[in-house]
C-alpha positions as CSV (number, residue, x, y, z in Angstrom):
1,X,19.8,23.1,-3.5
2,X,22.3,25.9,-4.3
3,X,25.8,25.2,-3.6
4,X,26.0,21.4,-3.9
5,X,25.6,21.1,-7.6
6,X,22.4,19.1,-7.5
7,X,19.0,20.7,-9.2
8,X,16.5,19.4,-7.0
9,X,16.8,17.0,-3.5
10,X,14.1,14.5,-5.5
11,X,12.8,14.3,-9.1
12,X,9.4,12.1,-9.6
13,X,9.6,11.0,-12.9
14,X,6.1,11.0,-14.2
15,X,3.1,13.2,-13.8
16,X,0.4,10.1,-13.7
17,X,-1.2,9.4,-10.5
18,X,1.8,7.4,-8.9
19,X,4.2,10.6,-9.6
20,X,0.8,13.1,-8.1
21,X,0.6,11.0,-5.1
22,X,4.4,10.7,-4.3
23,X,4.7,14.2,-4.3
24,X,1.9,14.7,-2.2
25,X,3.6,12.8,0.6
26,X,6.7,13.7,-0.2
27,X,5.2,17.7,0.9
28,X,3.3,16.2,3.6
29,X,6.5,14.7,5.0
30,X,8.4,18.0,4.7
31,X,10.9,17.3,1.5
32,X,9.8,20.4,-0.9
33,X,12.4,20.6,-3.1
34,X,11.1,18.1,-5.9
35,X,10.5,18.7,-9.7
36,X,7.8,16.0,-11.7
37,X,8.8,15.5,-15.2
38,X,6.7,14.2,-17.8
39,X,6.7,13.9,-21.6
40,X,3.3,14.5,-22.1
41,X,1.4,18.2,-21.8
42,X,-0.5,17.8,-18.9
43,X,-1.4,15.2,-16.0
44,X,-3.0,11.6,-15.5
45,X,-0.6,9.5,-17.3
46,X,-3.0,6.9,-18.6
47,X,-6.2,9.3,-18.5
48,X,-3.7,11.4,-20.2
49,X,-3.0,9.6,-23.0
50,X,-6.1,7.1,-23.0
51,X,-9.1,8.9,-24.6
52,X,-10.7,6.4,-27.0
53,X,-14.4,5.8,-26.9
54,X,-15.9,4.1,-23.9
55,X,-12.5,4.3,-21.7
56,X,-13.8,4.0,-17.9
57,X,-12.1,2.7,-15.2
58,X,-12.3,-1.3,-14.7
59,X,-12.9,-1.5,-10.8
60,X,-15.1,0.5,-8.7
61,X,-14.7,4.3,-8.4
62,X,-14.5,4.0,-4.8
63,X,-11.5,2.3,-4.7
64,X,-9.3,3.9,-7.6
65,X,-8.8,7.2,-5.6
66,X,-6.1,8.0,-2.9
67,X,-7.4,7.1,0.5
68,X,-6.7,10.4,1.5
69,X,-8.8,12.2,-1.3
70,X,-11.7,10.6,-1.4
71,X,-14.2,12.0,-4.1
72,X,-18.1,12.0,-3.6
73,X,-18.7,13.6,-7.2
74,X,-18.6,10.4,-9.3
75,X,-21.2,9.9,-11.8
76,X,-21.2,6.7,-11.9
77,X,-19.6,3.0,-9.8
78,X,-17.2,2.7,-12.9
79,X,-16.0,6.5,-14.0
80,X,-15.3,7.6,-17.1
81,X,-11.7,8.3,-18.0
82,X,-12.8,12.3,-18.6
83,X,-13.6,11.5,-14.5
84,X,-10.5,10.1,-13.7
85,X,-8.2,12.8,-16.1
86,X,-10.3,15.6,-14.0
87,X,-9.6,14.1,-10.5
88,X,-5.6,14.4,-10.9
89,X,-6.3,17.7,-12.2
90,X,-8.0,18.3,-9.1
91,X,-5.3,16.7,-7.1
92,X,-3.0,18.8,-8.7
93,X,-4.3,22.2,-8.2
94,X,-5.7,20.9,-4.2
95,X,-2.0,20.2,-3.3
96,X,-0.5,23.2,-5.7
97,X,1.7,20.8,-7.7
98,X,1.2,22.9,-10.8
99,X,4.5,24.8,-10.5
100,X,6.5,21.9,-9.8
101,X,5.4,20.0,-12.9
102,X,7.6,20.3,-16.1
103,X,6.0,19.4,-19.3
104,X,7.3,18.0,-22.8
105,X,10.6,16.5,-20.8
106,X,11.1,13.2,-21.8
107,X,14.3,11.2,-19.6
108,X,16.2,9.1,-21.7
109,X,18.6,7.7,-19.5
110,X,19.6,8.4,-16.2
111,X,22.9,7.7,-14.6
112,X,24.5,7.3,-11.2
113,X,27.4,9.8,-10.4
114,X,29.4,7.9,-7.8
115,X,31.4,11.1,-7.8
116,X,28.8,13.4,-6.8
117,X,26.2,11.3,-5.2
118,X,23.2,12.4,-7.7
119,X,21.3,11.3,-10.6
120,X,22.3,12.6,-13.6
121,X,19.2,12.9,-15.9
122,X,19.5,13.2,-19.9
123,X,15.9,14.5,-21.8
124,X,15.4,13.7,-25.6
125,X,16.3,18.1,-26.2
126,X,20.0,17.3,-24.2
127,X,19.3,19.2,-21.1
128,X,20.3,17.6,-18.2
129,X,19.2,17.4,-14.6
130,X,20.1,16.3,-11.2
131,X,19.2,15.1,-8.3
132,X,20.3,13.0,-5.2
133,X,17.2,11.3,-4.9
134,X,14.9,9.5,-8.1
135,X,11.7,8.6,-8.2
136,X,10.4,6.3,-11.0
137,X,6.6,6.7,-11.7
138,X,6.8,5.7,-15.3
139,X,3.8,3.3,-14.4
140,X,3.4,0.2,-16.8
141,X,0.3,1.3,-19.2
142,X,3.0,3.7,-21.2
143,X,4.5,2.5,-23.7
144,X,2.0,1.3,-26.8
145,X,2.8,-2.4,-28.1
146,X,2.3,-2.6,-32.1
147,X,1.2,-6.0,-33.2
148,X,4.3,-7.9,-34.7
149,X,2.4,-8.9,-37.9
150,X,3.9,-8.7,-41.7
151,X,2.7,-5.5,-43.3
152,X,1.4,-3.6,-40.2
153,X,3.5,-0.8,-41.6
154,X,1.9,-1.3,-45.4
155,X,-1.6,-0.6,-44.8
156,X,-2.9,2.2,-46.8
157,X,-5.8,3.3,-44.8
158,X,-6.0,5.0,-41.3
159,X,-4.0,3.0,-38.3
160,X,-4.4,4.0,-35.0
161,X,-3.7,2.6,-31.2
162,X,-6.2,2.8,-28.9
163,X,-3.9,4.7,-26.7
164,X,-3.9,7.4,-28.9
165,X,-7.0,7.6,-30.2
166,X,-7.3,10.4,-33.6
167,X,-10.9,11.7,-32.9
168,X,-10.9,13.7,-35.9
169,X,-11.2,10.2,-37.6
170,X,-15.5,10.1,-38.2
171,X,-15.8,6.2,-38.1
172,X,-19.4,6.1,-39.3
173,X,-20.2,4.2,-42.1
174,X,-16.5,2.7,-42.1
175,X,-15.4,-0.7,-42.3
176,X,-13.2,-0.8,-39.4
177,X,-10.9,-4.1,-38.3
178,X,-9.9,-4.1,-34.5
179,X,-6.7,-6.1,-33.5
180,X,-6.9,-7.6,-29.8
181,X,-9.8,-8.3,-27.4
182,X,-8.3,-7.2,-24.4
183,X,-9.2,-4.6,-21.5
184,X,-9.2,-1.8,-24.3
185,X,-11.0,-3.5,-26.9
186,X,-13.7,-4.6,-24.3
187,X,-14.4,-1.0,-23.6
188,X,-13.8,0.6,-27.4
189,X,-15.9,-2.6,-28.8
190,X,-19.3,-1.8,-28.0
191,X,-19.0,2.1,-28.8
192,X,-17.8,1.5,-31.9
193,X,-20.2,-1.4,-33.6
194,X,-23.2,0.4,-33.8
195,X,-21.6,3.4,-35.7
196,X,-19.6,1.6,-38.8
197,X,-20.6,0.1,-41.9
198,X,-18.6,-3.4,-40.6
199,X,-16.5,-4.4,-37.6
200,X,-14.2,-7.3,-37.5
201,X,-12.6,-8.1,-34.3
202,X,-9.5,-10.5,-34.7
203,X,-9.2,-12.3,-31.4
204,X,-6.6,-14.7,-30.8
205,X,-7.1,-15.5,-27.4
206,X,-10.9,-14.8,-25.8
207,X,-11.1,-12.9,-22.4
208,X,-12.6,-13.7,-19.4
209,X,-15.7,-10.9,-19.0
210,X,-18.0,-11.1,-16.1
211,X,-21.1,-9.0,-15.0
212,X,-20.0,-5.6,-13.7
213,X,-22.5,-3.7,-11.2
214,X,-22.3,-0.4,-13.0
215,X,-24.6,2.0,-12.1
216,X,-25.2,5.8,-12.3
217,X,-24.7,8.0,-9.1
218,X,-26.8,10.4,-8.9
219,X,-26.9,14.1,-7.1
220,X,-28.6,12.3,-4.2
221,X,-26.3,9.7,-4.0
222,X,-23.2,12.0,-4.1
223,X,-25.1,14.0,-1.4
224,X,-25.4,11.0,0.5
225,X,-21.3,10.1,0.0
226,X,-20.8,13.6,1.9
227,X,-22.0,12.3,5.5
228,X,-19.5,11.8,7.7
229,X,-17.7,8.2,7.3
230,X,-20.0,7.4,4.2
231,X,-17.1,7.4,1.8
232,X,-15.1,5.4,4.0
233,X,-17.4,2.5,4.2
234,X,-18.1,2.7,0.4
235,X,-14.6,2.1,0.1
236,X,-14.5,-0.8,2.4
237,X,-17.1,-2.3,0.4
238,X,-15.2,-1.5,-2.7
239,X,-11.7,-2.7,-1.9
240,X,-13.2,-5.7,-0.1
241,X,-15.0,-6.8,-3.7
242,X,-11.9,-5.8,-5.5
243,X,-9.8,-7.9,-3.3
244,X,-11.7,-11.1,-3.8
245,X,-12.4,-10.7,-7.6
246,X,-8.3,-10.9,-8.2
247,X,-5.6,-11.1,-5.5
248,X,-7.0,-13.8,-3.4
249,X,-8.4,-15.3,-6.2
250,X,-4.9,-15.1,-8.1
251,X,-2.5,-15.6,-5.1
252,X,-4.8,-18.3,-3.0
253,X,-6.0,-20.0,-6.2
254,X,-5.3,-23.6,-4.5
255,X,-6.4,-22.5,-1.5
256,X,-10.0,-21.0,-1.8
257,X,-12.4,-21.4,-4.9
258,X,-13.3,-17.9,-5.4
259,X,-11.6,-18.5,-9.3
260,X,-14.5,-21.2,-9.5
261,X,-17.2,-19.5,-9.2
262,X,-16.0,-16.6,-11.1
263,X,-15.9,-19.0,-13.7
264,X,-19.0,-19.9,-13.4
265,X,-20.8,-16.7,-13.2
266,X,-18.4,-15.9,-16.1
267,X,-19.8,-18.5,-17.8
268,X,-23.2,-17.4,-17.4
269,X,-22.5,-14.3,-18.6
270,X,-21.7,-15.6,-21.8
271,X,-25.1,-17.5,-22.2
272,X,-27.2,-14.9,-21.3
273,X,-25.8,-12.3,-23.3
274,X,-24.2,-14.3,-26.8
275,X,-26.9,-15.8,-29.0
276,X,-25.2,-17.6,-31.9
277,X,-23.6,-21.0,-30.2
278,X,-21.0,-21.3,-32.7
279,X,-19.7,-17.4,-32.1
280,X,-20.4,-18.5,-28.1
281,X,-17.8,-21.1,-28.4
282,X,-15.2,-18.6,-29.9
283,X,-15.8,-16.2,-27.0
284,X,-15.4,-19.1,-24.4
285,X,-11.7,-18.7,-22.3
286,X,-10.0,-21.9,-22.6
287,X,-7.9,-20.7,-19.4
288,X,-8.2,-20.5,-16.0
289,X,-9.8,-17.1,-14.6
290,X,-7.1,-14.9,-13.5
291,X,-4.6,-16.2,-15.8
292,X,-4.7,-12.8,-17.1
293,X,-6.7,-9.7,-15.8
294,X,-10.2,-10.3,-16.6
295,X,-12.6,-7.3,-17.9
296,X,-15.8,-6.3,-16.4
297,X,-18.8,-5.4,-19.2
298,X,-22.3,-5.4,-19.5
299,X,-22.1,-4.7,-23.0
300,X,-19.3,-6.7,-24.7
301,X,-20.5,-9.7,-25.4
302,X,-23.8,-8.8,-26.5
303,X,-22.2,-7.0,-29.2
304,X,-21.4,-9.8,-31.1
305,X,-25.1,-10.5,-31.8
306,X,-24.9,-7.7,-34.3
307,X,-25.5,-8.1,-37.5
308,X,-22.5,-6.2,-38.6
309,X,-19.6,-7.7,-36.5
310,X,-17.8,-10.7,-37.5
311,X,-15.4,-12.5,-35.0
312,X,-13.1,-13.6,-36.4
313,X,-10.7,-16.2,-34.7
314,X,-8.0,-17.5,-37.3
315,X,-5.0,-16.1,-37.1
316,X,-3.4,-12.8,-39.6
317,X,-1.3,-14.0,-41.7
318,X,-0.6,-10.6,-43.2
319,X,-1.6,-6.9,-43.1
320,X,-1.9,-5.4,-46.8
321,X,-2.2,-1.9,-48.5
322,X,-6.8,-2.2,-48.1
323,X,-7.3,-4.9,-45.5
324,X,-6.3,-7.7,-43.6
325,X,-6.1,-11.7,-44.9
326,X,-6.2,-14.6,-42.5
327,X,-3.9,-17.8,-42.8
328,X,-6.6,-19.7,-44.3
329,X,-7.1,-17.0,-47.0
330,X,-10.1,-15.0,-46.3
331,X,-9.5,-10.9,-47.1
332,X,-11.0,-8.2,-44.9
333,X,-11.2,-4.7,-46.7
334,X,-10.6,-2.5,-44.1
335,X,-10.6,1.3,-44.0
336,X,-9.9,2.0,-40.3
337,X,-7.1,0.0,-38.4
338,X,-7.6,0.1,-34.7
339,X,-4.5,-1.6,-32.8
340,X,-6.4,-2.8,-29.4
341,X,-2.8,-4.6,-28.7
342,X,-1.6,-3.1,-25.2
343,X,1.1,-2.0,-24.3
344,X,4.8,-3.1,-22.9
345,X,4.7,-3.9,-19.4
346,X,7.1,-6.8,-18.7
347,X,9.1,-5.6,-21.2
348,X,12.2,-4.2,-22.4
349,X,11.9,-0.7,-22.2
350,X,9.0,0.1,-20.1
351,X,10.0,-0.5,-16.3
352,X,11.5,2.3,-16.3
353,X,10.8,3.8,-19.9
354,X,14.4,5.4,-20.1
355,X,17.8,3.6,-19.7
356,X,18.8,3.2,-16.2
357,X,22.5,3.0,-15.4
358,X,23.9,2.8,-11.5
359,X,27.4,2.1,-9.5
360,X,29.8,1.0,-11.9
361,X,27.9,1.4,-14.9
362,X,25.8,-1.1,-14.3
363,X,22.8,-1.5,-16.8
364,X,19.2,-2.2,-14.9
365,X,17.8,-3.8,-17.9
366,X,20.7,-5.9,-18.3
367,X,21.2,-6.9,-14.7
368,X,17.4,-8.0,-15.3
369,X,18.0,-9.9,-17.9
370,X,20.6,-11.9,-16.2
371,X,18.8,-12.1,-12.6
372,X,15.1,-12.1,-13.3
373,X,13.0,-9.4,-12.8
374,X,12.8,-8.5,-9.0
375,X,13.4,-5.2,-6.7
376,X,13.2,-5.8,-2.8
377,X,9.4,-4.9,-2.0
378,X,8.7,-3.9,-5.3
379,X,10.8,-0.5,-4.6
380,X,14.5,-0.8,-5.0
381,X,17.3,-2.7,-6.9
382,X,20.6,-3.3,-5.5
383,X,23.7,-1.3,-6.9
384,X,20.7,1.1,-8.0
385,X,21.2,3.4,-4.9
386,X,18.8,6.7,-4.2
387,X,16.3,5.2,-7.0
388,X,13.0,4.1,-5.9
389,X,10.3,2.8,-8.1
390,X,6.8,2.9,-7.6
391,X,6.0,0.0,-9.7
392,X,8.2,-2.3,-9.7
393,X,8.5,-5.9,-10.3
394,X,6.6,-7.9,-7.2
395,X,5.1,-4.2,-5.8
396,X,1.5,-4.8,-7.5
397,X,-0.6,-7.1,-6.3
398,X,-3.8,-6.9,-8.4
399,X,-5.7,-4.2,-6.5
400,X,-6.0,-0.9,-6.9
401,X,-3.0,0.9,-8.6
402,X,-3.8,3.9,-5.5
403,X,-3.4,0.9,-2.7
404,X,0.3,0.3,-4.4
405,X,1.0,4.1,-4.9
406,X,0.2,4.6,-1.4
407,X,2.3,1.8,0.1
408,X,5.1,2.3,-2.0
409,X,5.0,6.2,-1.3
410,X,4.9,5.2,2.6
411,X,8.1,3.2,1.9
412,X,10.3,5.4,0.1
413,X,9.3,7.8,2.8
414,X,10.5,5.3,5.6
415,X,14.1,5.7,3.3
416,X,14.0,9.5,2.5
417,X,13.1,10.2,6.1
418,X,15.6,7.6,8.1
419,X,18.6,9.3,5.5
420,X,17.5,12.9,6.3
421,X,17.5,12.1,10.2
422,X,21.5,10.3,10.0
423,X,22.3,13.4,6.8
424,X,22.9,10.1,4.5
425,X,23.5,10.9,1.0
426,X,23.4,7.1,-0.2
427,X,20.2,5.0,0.3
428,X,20.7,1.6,-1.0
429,X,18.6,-1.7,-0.5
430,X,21.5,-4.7,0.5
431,X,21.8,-7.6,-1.8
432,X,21.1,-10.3,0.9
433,X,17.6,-8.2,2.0
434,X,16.4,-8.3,-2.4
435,X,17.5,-12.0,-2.6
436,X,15.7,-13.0,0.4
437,X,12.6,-11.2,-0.6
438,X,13.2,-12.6,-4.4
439,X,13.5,-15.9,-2.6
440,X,9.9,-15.7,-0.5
441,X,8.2,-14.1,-3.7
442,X,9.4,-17.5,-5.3
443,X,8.1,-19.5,-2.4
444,X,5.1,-18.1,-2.4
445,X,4.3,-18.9,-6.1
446,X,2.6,-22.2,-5.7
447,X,0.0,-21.6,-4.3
448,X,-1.1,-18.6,-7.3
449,X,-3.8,-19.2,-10.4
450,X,-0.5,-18.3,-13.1
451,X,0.7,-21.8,-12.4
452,X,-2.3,-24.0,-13.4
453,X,-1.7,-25.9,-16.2
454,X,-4.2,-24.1,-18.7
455,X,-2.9,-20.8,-18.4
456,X,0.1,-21.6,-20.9
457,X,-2.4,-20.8,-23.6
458,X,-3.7,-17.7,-22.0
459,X,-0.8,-15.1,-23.4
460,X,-1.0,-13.7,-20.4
461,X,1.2,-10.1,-20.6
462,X,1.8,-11.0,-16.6
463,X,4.4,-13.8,-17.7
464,X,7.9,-12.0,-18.3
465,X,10.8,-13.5,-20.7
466,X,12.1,-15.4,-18.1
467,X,8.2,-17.2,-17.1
468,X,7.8,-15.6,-14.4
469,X,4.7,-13.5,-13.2
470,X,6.2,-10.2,-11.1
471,X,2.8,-10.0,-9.3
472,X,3.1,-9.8,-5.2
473,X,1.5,-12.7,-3.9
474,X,-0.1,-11.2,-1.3
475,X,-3.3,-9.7,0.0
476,X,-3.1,-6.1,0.0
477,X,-3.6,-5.6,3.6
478,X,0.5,-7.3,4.5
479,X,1.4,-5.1,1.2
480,X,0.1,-2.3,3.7
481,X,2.0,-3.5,6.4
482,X,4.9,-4.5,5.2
483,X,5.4,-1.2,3.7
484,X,5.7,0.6,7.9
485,X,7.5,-2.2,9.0
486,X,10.1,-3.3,6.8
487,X,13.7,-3.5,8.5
488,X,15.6,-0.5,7.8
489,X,18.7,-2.2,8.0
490,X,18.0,-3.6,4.8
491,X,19.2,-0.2,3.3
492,X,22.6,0.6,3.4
493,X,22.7,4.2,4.7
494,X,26.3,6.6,4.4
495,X,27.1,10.0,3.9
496,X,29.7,10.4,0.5
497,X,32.7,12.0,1.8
């Protein structure tokens, strides 16, 4: 934008699949002069970064794919994470993004120039670039979480995170220990056991896993996906599934027992695929389903009937220099660390990844910490003006992350394109439209599964410092909605003078 001392009219910060699809629309819409940053080397975000054994995508293929480029080519319901990392390439090159990608550029803070009306954006090398408009799509599956146990940092042998995986480590023949049983460890888990010498799994809190149609699509089939409206009605199916297995049966937990009998087929599960009663019992969630995201495996559970994997379930008390020792003694010599601990999501840190400040100086993580995490529609944060997230607190709903990309996209569009028609240089949500949304996000609560009383033992990564659970309680379908038809007035719109 020569002459008025800003670099580019947005920056998308974030090369994953929210920052791919933003810029999408934002060419469709007619706004070309963007620039995607992204500290990593190439595209995907989590496919990016993600490459550990067994990494596949947890809900149908059908549905975790823009609506607008749906793909007929996948080999199978769940796709492998090679799958997903190909289809942004692909949606990259489609939509010639390439050029306006640039790699290796981590933000590390971002502030609002009052002054100028623009972003001023700071990158771990001290360049510096600006923009009027900001885009945050950081996504929450970023920044790795290390475990928080004494002498993590002491072990002698190999330590890795499953989000980035060393494959020049040969685990065969290893004894291998594997911190967490979450999403991760449910897919890395059953690749792994038949491979090492020994594989102990220390769980501290089991997960609910249930039965996951996953079956291989073959040339025909894909053939089949290419008929006119095919695609579209697999995706129906898909989103329709998707929907029941986790926002109603989160957000309408009082309302409608689709948690109980995903229990019980949970349950099931369990039997049919865990032998040993004792090692059954371990493995049994003590919580109610959808206290925290529940996985989706057909070969999980039955891993622990192997002869060389030990679950164990008392808690580390320490990490040393050849293993790992338990509170009530026992020593695991380990040569192979694999952190399955997650990442930071309602945390610190991570929403966005970079320090954020706005008018007056005013710092988003601390404003959060004295408010509560909330942003009006899951997009925008008072005295935070021209910064739009794509994932922010009480935008996800449980569905597919493309569902929220695309409404969120659709919204910040609404902005971008009301400010362009009036020549607005400031786009900022009011205070009383975020408190009243806060307000109805809060009202809406009761009725959710996060409440019950067993999910307290859960250690649930939904439930923020302040005990609250930043998930939209709604059904994707008024997320949709809501993102067309949301008042425009709840943005203050002006032109700097």
């Amino acid at each position: 934008m020569t002459g008025t001392g800003i670099d580019h009219e947005v920056i998308i910060v974030g090369a994953g699949f929210s920052g791919i699809g933003a810029a999408i629309k934002l060419q469709e819409a007619g706004f070309d002069d963007f620039l995607i940053v992204d500290e990593a080397d190439g595209v995907g975000g989590t496919w990016h970064w993600n490459t550990y054994p067994g990494i596949a995508v947890d809900i149908p293929s059908f549905s975790y794919q823009f609506s607008f480029e749906q793909r007929a080519s996948w080999s199978r319901t769940y796709a492998p994470g090679r799958e997903l990392k190909a289809y942004a390439e692909s949606c990259v090159d489609k939509y010639q993004l390439r050029p306006r990608i640039r790699f290796d550029t981590t933000i590390t803070e971002a502030e609002f120039d009052e002054d100028g009306c623009r972003w001023r954006l700071h990158t771990a090398t001290g360049d510096e670039l600006t923009a009027r408009f900001v885009i945050s799509a950081t996504g929450v599956l970023t920044r790795p979480k290390l475990p928080e146990i004494p002498g993590v940092d002491d072990f002698a042998g190999v330590t890795m995170h499953t989000s980035r995986w060393d494959h020049q480590q040969d685990l065969r023949g290893k004894r291998v220990a594997i911190i967490g049983t979450g999403a991760s460890a449910v897919q890395v888990i059953p690749e792994t056991a038949p491979e090492v010498e020994q594989l102990v799994v220390f769980q501290r809190t089991p997960i609910w896993c249930l039965p996951r149609l996953d079956l291989p699509l073959p040339k025909p089939v894909q053939w089949a996906l290419r008929v006119p409206g095919a695609r579209s009605l697999t995706r129906l199916i898909s989103q329709t599934y998707v929907e029941i297995t986790f926002p109603i049966a989160a957000h309408y937990h009082t309302k409608l027992p689709t948690a109980a009998l995903g229990e019980r087929a949970g349950l099931a599960h369990l039997r049919n695929q865990v032998h040993d009663p004792v090692i059954r019992e371990k493995l049994t969630p003590r919580y109610a389903l959808g206290c925290k995201r529940p996985s989706f495996s057909n070969d999980y559970l039955v891993t622990f009937n192997r002869d060389n994997v030990v679950l164990e379930t008392d808690p580390i008390a320490q990490i040393t220099s050849t293993g790992v020792r338990t509170a009530s003694g026992t020593e695991y010599p380990v040569d192979v660390l694999i952190l399955a601990t997650g990442f930071k999501v309602m945390e610190s840190g991570n929403m966005p990844t970079y320090d954020l400040r706005g008018i007056g100086g005013l710092d988003l993580e601390k404003w959060w910490d004295e408010n509560r995490l909330q942003a009006y529609e899951g997009v925008s944060v008072p005295g935070f003006p021209n910064f739009f997230s794509i994932i922010g607190p009480y935008g996800y709903n449980g569905s597919s992350y493309f569902a929220l990309i695309e409404n969120q996209t659709r919204h910040i569009l609404r902005c971008l394109r009301h400010a362009r028609a009036g020549n607005a240089t400031i786009v900022e949500v009011t205070r009383e439209a975020n408190d009243r949304f806060f307000q109805e996000m809060l009202a809406r609560r009761g009725g959710q599964v996060f409440w019950q009383d067993s999910c307290a033992v859960s250690n649930s990564y939904y439930f923020d410092k302040h005990g609250d659970v930043p998930l939209r309680p709604s059904t994707t379908v008024e997320a949709a909605w809501r993102s067309g038809h949301f008042d425009l007035s709840d943005y203050r719109f002006a032109t700097s003078a």
